[in-house]
N, C-alpha and C positions, 0 to 999 in steps of 0.2 A: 115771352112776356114775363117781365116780373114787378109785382104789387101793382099788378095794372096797367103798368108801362111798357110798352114796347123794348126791345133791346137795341139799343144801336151803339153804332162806333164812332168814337171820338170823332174819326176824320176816315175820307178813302183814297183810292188812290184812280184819277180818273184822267182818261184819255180822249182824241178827236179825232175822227180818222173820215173827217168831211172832206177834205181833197184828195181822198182814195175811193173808198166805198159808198161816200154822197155825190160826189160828181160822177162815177162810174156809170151811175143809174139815170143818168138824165141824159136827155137824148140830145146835147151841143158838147161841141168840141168849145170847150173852155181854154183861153190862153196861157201859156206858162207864164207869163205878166200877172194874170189874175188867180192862178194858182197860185205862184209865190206869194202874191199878196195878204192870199188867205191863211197860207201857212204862217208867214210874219203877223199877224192879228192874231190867230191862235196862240202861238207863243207866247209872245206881247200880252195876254190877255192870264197865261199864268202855266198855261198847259206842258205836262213835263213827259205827256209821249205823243206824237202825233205818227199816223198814219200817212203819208206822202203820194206812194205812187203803185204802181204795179212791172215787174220783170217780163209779163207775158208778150206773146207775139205778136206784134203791133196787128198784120194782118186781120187776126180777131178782136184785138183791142187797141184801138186807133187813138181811144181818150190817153194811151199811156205813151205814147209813140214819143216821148217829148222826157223821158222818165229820166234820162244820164242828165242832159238840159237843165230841169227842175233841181235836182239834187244839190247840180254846181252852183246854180244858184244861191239856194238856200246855204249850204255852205260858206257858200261866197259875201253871204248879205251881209250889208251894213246895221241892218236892224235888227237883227238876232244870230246870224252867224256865230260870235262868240258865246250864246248861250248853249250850244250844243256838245253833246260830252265829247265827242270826238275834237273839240276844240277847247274843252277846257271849262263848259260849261255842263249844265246833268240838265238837259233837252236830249229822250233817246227820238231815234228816229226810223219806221220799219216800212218795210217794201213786202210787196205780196209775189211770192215767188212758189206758184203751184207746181212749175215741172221743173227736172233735173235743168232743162236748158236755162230757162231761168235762172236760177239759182247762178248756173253758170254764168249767164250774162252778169248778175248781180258780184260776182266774185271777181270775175273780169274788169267790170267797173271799177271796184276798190282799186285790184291791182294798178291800174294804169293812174287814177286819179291821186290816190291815197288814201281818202275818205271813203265813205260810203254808209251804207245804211246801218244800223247797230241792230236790225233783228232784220230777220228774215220769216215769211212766214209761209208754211203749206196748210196742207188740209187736208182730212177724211172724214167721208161720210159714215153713218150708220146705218144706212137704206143703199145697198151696191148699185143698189139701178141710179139711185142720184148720185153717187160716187164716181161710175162708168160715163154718163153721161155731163159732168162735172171737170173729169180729169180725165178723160179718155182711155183711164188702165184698169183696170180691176183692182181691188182692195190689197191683194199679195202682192202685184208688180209694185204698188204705190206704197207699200210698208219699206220694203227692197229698196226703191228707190229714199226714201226719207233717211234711211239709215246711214245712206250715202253722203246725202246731202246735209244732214247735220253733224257730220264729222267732218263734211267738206267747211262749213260753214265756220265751225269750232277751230281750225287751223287759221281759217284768215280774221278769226277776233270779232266773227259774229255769231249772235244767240238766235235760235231756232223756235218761235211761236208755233205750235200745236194745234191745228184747230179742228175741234170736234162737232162735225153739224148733224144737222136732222136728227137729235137727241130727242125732242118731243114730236119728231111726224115728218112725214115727207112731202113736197111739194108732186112729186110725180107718182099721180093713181090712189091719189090717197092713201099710202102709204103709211100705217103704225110704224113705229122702231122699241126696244125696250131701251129703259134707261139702264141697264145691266151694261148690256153691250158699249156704249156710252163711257160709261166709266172704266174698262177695260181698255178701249182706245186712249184715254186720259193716261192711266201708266203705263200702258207702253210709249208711248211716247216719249213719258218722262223717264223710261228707263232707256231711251235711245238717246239720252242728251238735250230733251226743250228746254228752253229755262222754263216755260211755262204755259196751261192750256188757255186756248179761247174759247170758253164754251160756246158755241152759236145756237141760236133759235132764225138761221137766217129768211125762213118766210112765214115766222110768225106762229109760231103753231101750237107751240108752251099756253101752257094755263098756269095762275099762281102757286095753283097747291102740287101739280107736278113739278114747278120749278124749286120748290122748299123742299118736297121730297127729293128729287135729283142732290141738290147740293150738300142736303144734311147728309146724304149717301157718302159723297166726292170727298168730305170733310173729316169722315169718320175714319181715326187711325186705325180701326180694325178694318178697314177695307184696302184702303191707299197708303199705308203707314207713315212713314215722314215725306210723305208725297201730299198729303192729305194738311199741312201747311197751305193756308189761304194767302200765301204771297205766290204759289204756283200756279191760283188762281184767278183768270177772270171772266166774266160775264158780258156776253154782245147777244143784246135782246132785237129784235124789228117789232114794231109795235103796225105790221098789217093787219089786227083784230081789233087793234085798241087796247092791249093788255100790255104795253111794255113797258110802263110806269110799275103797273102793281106787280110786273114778273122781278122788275127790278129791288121793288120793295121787299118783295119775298126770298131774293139770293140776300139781301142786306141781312134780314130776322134768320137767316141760314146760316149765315157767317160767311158771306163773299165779301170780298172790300177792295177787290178790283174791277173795275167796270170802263166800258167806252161808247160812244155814242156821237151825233151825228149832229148840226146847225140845222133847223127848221126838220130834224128830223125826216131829213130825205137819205135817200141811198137805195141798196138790194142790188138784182140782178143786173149784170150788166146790161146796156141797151144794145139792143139789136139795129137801133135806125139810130145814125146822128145824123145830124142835120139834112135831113130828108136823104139822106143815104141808107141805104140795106150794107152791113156792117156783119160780122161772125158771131160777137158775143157769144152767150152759152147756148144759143138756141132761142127757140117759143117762151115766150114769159110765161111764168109758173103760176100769176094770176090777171086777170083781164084789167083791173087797177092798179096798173105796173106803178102809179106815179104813188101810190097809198103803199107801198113795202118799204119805208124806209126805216131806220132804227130808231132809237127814243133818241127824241129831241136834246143836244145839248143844255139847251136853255130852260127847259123847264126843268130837267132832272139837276141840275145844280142848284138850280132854287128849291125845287123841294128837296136835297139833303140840308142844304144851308137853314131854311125854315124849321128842319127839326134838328135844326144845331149841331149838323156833320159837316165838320171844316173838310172842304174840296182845293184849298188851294188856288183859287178861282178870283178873280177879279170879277165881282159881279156887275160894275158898269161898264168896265171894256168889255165884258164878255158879252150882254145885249147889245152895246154900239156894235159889236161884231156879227151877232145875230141880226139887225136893223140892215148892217151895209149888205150881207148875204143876202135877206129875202128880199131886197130894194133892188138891188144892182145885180146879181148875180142869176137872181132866180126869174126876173124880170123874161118875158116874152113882148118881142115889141113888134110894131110895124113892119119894120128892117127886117127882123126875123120871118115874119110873113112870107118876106117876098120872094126870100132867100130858099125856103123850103118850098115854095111856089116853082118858082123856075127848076126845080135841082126834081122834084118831081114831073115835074114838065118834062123834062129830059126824060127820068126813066121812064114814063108810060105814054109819052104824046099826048098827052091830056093840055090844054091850052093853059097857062098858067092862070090868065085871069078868070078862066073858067075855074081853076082849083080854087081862086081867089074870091070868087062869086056864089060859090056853092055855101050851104051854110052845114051839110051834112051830106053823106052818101044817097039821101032822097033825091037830091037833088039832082044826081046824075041819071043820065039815062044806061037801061043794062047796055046797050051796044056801044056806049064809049068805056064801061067798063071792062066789058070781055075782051077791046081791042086793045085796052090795056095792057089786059094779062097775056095776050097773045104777046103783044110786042114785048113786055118782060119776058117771056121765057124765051122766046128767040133769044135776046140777047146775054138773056144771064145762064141760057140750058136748063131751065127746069121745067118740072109737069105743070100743065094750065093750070091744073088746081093749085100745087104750090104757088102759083105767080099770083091768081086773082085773090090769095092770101095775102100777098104781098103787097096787093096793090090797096088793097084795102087796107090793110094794114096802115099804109102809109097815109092815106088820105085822111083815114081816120083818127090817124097822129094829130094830122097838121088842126084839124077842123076842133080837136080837144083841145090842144096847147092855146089854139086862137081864142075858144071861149074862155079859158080860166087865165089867159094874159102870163103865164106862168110856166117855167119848165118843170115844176112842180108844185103842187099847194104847200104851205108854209104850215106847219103843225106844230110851233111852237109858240101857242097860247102866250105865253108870260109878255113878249113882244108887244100885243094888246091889252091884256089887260093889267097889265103891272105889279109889283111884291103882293104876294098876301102878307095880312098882319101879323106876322110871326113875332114875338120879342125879339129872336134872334137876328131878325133886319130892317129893327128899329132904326139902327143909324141911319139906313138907303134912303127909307120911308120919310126920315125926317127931311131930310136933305130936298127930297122932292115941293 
């Protein structure tokens, strides 16, 4: 703060990685039609990195199974194709590539296409037990492995994103980490070749004043020496507590001024069910309001740097028409949807669909169509009764949530309702209205 005021930056540098990490988390198979779509609105709307797709193995992640598809796509577009740097425009574009196979898929891709994604990105934990369970290696195999793959990455003319999680806590056991270790991870990385870290907070778990303390740390050349450059820097907050505005305001007063975030503020864990399907994801979701872990909302957090008069480069009325068509069209749960998860559960547990259809919650059922449930799931899928009447449950209490909030997720970007606040700095919007 100085004579009062707050410190801030001209302008930042801000990113959307809603058709990676916001649809991941929601539990439908979204079309590459309506992905691309999202992607061209983003762009269109001003954004100069978006987040796309994910490398991983379709078997555990089904939402990405379309990832070569999308790409050519968007490459291919009439509507923003030329805006991308690989074409000539400065729109970069990154794929999340956790294991060496990935990575490989994602190289392979290039090769044959000629394009492909301009960053690549892995990950390690600071908590080994979310790291192992995460990436299925241990910290030493996954360091090994990185060092590989961003020299593999670096040969075929892609940059290597870093990312550092469970920095402030861990979702599994409640778990501390210190922030020491944290930034450790940060330069080695950067001494293996990333262009740059992601810091993540990915379930929430930062508070403001360890988020100020972490970054003033990250920032300091006595610690990170010319690593400690805020262009090597960025920040992905989840706001599952309700703190991801003011975590973000707090890397801002730290000196971050690279940051990304999500349309109504959805994303997190991948899902374990799409469309009334049992799916691999990463496992058990890490909190019981899987639909409440998603990152800070686009939409508000551009309005509030723009409000205190940090140029985002943003189009702020395409950027809520694009926020409107997301939580209208996209996030929408309808009838159709009902019936669809209806039937598809029907199938795995024999439960009658218009019974699933009729119930209004798990009271509703009696235990003996439940345990016959779980029986008949685990015959067919071989697991323990208890895992399956998990599952069944699971499921049903998917479908009976989504039904009551009509939504694949609730919409958490406030600004959509209630419209600019009085800033000077968006008087022009204001008047317009």
């Amino acid at each position: 703060m100085r004579d009062g005021l707050l410190v801030l930056p001209e302008s930042i540098d801000l990113g959307d990685i809603t058709v990676r990490d916001g649809l991941q988390a929601l539990e439908h198979f979204f079309s590459t039609d309506q992905k691309l779509r999202l992607a061209e609105e983003l762009i269109l709307s001003g954004f100069q990195h978006v987040e796309l797709t994910n490398f991983g193995h379709p078997k555990y992640l089904p939402q990405f199974a379309d990832a070569e598809v999308l790409l050519d796509r968007l490459f291919d577009s009439e509507r923003v194709g030329h805006l991308l740097r690989q074409n000539g425009g400065t729109v970069t574009v990154t794929a999340v590539t956790i294991n060496e196979r990935a990575v490989d898929r994602a190289l392979d891709y290039k090769a044959r296409r000629g394009h492909g994604p301009d960053i690549l990105l892995q990950m390690v934990s600071t908590d080994p037990l979310h790291h192992k369970v995460n990436s299925g290696t241990t910290l030493d195999d996954y360091w090994a492995m990185t060092e590989r793959c961003t020299a593999k990455a670096a040969q075929a003319g892609m940059a290597m994103c870093g990312t550092v999680s469970t920095i402030w806590g861990s979702p599994l056991a409640d778990r501390q980490t210190t922030l020491d270790t944290a930034i450790e991870f940060a330069r080695r990385y950067l001494e293996l070749g990333a262009a740059y870290i992601e810091h993540a907070d990915h379930d929430g778990s930062a508070d403001p004043a360890r988020v100020y303390d972490y970054f003033r740390r990250v920032l300091d050349p006595a610690r990170l020496g010319e690593f400690a450059d805020p262009k090597f820097h960025l920040a992905h907050f989840h706001s599952t507590r309700g703190m991801g505005l003011a975590n973000y305001l707090a890397a801002l007063q730290a000196g971050v001024r690279r940051f990304e975030s999500t349309l109504s503020g959805v994303g997190g864990q991948p899902a374990n069910i799409v469309d009334g399907r049992l799916v691999g994801g990463t496992g058990a979701y890490y909190h019981a309001a899987h639909s409440l872990c998603g990152l800070v909302g686009t939409e508000d957090f551009v309005i509030m740097a723009e409000a205190m008069g940090i140029r985002t480069g943003i189009d702020i009325e395409r950027l809520l028409g694009t926020g409107r068509l997301f939580r209208d069209e996209f996030l929408a749960f309808t009838q159709a949807d009902v019936e669809v998860w209806a039937e598809r559960v029907s199938e795995l547990t024999g439960l009658a669909a218009t019974r699933i259809e009729g119930a209004r919650g798990l009271g509703d059922l009696r235990e003996a169509e439940l345990a016959a449930a779980a029986e008949r799931l685990a015959v067919a899928h071989e697991q323990p009764i208890e895992s399956a009447r998990q599952s069944v449950e699971g499921l049903l209490r998917t479908i009976f949530d989504l039904r009551s909030r009509g939504a694949w997720a609730p919409s958490r970007a406030e600004t959509l309702d209630s419209g600019l606040p009085p800033s000077p700095h968006l008087m022009k919007y204001l008047r317009r209205g």
